[in-house]
N, C-alpha and C positions, 0 to 999 in steps of 0.2 A: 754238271761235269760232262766232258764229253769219252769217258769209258765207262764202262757197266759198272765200275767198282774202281774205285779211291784206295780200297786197300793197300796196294802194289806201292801206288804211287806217297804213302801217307807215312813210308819207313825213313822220312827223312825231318828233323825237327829243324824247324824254325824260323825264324823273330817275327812278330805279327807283323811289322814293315813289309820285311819281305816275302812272307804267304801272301799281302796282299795285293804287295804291287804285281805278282806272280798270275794268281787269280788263273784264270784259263787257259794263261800262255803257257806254252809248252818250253822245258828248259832246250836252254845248247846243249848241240847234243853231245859235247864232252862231259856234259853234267851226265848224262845217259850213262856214257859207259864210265864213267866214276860211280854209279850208285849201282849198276850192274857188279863191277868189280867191288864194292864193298859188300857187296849182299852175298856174292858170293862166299866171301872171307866168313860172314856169320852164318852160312849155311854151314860152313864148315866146321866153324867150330863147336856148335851146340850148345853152347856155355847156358841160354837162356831158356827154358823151356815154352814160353811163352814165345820169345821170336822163335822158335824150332817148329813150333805150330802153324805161326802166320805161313813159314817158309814149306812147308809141307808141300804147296803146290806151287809152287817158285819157277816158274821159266823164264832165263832170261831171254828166253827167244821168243816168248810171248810180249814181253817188254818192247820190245825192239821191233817185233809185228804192231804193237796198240799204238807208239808212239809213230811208226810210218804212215801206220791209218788214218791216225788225228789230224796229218800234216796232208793227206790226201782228200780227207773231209773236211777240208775250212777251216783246222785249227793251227795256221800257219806262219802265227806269229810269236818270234822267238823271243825267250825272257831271260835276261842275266841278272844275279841281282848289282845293286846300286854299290 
């Protein structure tokens, strides 16, 4: 993988299709601030204590730095799924 950590990136489920065809590519980046804007919403809300945890050190401005970086360091090919 190309961040330190999968975690950030690992809040969103689904279909092994498309994790796979996914793979390395980084989403469009309306997927970005879609998954930014939903993470927000459950930061907000706390309903889960378990995601309340993961989100403890939640930036979405780290987000948004890792995914500029990836695309600065060679991972610059973008993924929509099928």
């Amino acid at each position: 993988s190309f961040v330190q950590s999968d975690q950030i990136w690992n809040l969103v489920l689904s279909c092994n299709k498309c994790n796979t065809s996914k793979s390395d590519k980084l989403p469009k980046r309306d997927y970005l601030e879609f998954i930014i804007e939903r993470n927000h919403e459950l930061n907000d809300k706390k309903e889960d204590q378990v995601v309340t945890n993961w989100m403890e050190n939640y930036k979405s401005k780290k987000m948004i730095m890792l995914y500029d970086y990836s695309i600065k360091n060679g991972f610059d090919t973008i993924w929509t799924p099928s």
